[in-house]
VOMI-426138 format. One line per 4 residues: for each residue x, y, z of N, C-alpha, C. Coordinates in steps of 0.001 Angstrom, whole numbers, plus 500000, padded with zeros to 6 digits. Layout:
<rs>
X,Y,Z,X,Y,Z,X,Y,Z; ...
</rs>
This chain:
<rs>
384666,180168,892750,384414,180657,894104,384837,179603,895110; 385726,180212,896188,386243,178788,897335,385164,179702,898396; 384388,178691,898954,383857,178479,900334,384389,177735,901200; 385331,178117,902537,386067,177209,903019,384883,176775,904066
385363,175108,904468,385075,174454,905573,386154,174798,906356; 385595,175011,908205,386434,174874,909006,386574,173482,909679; 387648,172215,909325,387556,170919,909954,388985,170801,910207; 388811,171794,911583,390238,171443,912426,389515,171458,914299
389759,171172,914753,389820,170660,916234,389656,172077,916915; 388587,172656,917688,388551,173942,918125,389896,173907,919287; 390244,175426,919428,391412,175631,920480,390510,175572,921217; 390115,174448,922754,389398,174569,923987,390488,174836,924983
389772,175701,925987,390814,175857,927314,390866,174477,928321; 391647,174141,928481,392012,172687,929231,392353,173034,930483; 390877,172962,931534,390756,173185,932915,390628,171919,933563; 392182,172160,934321,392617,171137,934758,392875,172016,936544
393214,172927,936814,393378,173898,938054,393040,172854,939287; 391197,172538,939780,390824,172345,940535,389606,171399,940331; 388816,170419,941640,388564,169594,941339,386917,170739,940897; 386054,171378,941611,385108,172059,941453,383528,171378,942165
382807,171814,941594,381431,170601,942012,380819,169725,941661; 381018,168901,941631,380360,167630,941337,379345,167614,940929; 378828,167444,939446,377560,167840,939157,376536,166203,939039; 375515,166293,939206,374620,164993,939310,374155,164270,938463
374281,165013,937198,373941,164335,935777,375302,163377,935177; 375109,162419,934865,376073,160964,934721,375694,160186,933413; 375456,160838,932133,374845,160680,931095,375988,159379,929921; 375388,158147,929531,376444,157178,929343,375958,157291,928030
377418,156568,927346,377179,156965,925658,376516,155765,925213; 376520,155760,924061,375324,154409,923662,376917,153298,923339; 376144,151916,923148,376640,150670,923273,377585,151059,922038; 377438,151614,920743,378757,151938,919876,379721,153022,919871
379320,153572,921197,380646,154442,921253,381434,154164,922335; 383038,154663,922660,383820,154122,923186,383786,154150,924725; 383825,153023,925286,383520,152757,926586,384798,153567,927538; 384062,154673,927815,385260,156089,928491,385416,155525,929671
384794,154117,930421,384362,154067,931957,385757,153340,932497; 386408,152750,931322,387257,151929,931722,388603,151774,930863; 389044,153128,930519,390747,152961,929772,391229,153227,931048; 392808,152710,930726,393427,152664,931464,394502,153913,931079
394857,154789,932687,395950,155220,931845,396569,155393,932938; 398088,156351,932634,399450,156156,933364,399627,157582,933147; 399501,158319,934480,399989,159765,934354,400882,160131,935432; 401702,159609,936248,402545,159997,936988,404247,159618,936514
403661,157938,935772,404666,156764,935669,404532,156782,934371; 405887,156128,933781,405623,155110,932479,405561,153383,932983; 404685,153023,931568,404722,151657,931668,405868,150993,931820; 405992,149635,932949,407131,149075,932781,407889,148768,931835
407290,148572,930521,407794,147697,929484,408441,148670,928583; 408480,150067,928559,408367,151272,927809,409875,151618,928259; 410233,151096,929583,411833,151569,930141,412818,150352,929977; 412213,149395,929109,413174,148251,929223,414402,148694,928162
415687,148319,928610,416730,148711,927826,417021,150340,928035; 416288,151500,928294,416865,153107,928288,417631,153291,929975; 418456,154323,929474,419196,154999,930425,418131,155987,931297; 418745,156246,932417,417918,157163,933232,417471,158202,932301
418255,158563,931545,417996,159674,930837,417229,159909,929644; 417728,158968,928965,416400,158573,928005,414949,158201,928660; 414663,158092,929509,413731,157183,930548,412931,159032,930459; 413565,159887,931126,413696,161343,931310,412971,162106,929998
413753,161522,929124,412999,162421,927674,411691,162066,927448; 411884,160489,927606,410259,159827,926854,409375,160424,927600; 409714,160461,928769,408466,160915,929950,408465,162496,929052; 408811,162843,929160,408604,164509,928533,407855,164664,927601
407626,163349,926924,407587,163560,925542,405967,163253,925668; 405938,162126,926537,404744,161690,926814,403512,162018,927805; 404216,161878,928767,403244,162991,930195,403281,164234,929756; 402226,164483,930515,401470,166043,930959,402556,166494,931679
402824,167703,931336,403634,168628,931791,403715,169253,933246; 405078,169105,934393,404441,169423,935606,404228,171166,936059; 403568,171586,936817,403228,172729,937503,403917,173275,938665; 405491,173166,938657,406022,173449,939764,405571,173427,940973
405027,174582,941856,404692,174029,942878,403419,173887,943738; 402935,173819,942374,401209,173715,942231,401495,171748,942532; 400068,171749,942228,399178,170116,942049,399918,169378,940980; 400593,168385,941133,401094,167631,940211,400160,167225,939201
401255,166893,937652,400307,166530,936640,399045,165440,937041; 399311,164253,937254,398740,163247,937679,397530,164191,938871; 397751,164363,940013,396606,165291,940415,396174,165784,939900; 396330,166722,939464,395550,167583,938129,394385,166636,937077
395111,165643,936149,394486,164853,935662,393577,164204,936328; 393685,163420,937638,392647,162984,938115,391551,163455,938665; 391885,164681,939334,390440,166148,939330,389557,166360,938326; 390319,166386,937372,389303,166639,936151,388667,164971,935679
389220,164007,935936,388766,162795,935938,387734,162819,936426; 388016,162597,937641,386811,162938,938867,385188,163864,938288; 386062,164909,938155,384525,165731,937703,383645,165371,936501; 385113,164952,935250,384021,164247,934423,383099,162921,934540
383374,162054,934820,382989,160893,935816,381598,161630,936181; 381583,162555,937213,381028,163262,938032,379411,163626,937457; 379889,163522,935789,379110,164132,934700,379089,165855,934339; 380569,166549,934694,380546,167985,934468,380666,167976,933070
380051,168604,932093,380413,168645,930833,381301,169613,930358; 382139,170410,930878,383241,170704,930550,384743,170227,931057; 384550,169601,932120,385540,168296,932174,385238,167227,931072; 383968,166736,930692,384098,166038,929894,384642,166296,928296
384363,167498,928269,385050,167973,927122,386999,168567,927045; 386947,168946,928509,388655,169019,928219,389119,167640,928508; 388584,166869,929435,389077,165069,929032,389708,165004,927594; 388418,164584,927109,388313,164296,925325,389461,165021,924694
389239,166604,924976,390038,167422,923855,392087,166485,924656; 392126,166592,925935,393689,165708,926334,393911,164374,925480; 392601,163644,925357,393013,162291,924719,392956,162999,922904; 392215,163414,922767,392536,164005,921170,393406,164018,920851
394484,165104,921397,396007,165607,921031,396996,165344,921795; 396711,164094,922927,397598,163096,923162,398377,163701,924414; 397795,164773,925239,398364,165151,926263,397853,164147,927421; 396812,163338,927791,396469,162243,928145,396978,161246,927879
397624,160255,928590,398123,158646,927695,396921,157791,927914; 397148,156968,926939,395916,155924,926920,396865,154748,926190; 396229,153458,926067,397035,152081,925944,395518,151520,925938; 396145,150730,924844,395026,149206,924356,395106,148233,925835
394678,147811,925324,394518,146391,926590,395701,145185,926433; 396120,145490,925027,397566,144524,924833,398733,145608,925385; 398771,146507,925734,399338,147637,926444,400029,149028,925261; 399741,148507,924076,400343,149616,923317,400099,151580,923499
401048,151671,923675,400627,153624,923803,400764,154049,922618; 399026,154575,922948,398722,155306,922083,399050,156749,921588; 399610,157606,920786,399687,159022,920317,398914,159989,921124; 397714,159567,920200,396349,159886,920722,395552,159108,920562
394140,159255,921312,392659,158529,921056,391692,159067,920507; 391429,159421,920179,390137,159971,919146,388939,159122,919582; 389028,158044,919572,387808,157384,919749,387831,157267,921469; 388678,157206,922402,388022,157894,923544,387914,159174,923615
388250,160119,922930,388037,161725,923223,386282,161680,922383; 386303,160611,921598,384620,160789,920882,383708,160470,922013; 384075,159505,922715,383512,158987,923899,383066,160131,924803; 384046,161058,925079,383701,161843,926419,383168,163335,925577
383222,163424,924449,382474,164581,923723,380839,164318,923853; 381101,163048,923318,379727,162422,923389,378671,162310,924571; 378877,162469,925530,378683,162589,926720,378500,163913,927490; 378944,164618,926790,379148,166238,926959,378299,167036,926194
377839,166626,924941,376924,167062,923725,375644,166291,924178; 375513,165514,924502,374434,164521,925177,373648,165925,926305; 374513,166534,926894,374005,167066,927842,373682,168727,927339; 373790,169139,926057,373631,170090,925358,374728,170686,925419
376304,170603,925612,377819,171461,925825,377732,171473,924244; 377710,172695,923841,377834,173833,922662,379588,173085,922228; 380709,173283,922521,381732,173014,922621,381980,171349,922101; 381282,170770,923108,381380,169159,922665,380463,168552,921580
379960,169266,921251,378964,169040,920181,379391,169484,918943; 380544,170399,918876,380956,170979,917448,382120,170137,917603; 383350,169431,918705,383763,168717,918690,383779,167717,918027; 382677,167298,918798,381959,165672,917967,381748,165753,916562
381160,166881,916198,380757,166851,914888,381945,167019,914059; 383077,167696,914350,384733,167669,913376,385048,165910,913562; 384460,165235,914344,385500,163931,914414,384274,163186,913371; 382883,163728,913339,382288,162683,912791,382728,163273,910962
382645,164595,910826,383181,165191,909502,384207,164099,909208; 385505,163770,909983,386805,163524,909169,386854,161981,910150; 385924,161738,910085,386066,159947,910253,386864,159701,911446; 387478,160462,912245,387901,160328,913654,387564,159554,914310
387960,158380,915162,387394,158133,916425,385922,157419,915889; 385088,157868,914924,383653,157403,914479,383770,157172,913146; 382765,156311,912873,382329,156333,911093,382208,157407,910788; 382547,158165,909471,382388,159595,909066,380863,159494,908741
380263,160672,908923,379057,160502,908964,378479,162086,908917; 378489,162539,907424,378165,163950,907506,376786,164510,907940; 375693,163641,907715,374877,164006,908450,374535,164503,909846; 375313,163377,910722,375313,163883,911889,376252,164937,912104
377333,165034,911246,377766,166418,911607,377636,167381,911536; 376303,167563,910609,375669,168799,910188,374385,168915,911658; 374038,167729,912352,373084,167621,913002,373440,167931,914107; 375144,167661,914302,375878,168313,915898,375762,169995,915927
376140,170124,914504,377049,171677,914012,375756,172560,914384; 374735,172019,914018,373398,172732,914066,373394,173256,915824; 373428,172124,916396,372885,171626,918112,374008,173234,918446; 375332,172785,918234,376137,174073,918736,375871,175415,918020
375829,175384,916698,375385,177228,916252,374459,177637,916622; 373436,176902,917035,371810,177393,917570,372601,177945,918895; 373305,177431,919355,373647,177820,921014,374788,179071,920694; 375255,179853,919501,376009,180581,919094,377186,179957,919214
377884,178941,918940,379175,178720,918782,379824,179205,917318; 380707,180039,917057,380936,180853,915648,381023,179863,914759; 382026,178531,915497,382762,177892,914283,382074,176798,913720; 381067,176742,914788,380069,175554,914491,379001,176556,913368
378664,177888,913090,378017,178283,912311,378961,178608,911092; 379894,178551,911168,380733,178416,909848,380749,177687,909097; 380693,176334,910021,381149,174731,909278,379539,174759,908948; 378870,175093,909494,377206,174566,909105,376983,175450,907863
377254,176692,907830,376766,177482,906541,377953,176744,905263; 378655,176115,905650,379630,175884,904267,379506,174517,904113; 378716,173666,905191,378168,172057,904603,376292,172425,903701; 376059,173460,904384,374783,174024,903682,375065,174373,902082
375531,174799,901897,376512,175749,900430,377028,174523,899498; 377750,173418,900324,378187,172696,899708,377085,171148,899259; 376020,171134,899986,375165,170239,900164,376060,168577,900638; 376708,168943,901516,377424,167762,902178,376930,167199,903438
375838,166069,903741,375177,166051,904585,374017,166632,904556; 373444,167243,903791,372178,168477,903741,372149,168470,902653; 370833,169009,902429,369965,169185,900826,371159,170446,900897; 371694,170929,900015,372121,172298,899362,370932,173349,899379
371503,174178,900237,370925,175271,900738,371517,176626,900464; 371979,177869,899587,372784,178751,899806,372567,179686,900406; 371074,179728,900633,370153,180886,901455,370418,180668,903091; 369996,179642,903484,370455,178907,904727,372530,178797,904996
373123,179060,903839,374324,179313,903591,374839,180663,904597; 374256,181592,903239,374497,182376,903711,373975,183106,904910; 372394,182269,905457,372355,183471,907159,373343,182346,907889; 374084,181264,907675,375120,181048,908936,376110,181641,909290
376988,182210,907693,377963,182598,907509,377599,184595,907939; 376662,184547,907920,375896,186182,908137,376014,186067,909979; 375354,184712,911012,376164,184786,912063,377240,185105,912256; 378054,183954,911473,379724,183571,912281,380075,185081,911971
379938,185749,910792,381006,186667,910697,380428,188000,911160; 379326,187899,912052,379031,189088,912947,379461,188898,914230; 380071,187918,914179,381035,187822,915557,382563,187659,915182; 382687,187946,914046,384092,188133,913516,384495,187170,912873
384083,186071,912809,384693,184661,912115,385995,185140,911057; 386622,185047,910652,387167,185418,909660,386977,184562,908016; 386520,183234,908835,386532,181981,907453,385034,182467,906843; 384141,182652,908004,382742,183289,907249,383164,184824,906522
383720,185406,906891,383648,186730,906324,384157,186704,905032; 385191,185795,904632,385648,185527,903354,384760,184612,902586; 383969,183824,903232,382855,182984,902345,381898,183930,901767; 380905,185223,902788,380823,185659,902428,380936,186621,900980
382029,187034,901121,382768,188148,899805,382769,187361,899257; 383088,185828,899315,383389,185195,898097,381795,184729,897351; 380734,184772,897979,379393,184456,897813,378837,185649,896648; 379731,186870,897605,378605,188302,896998,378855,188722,895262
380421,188092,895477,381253,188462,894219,380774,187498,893104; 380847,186540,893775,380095,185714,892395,378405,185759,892085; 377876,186662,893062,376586,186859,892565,376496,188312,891556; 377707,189065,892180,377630,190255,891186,378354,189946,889695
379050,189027,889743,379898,188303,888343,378504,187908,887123; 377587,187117,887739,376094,186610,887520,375607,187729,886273
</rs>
């Protein structure tokens, strides 16, 4: 019998549009997670050192390759980015979570302090999840918990990812009750549970999950095999 885990990076919508309201809660992560208050980054420009030796044109690609994509004749990338800066800062927890999810998959640039550019950051996108789940965001909390699953950005640490996964399926997030009924099933992080298994996977896939609905069948079949 395969019970799949879902440990891939949820598709979040990345609202970047407008700056919005400034919310009053300013919630800081603890002393071992990554200090979000102060990377540096470069979203209009490349680093000087990054154009030494290329042609205008090559100069042209890297930027493509690297910046955020512009909006014709909307708000430039760099505006854009710094709005949502702003709000997360601000303490909005869904800026803080499309922050994170930009530095995740590297549509954000970020650079060490010796100036290297980075791909992506993981361990600042853990930073601003963290901060976002802090404040109960359903979203940043199943986040957090895929980076703490696969050692991302944090020490892997299945417990707490069963302890995030929980925080978001209680709040109905599908995929966070997927991954929780199949760390339950599997006893990864958790006493092994299949009863507790199966009412997660009995959520996710009453909202359609598709990975629960096949855990499911794959649960029922081997109990009728029995």
């Amino acid at each position: 019998m395969k019970v799949r885990t879902v440990l891939l990076l949820a598709a979040l919508l990345i609202v970047i549009s407008g700056c919005g309201e400034d919310k009053s809660s300013d919630n800081s992560a603890t002393d071992s997670m990554p200090q979000t208050m102060n990377e540096v980054t470069r979203i209009d420009e490349l680093p000087s050192f990054l154009g030494e030796g290329m042609t205008m044109e090559e100069m042209a690609e890297l930027r493509e390759q690297i910046l955020p994509g512009s909006t014709g004749d909307g708000p430039t990338a760099g505006e854009k980015f710094h709005a949502l800066l702003e709000r997360a800062r601000a303490g909005d927890p869904e800026a803080q979570t499309n922050l994170g999810v930009m530095y995740y998959t590297g549509e954000a640039v970020s650079h060490t302090v010796t100036g290297q550019v980075l791909d992506n950051d993981p361990g600042l996108a853990a930073g601003w999840f963290y901060r976002a789940a802090e404040q109960g965001y359903a979203d940043a909390q199943f986040n957090l918990g895929l980076l703490y699953a696969n050692g991302e950005g944090v020490p892997q640490d299945m417990a707490e990812a069963v302890a995030l996964f929980k925080k978001a399926a209680e709040q109905g997030h599908v995929d966070a009750q997927n991954n929780l009924g199949a760390l339950y099933f599997t006893g990864e992080g958790v006493d092994r549970d299949e009863q507790k298994a199966i009412g997660w996977f009995e959520k996710a896939a009453a909202q359609g999950n598709e990975e629960a609905i096949a855990n499911l069948e794959a649960i029922r079949a081997a109990q009728r095999a029995q």
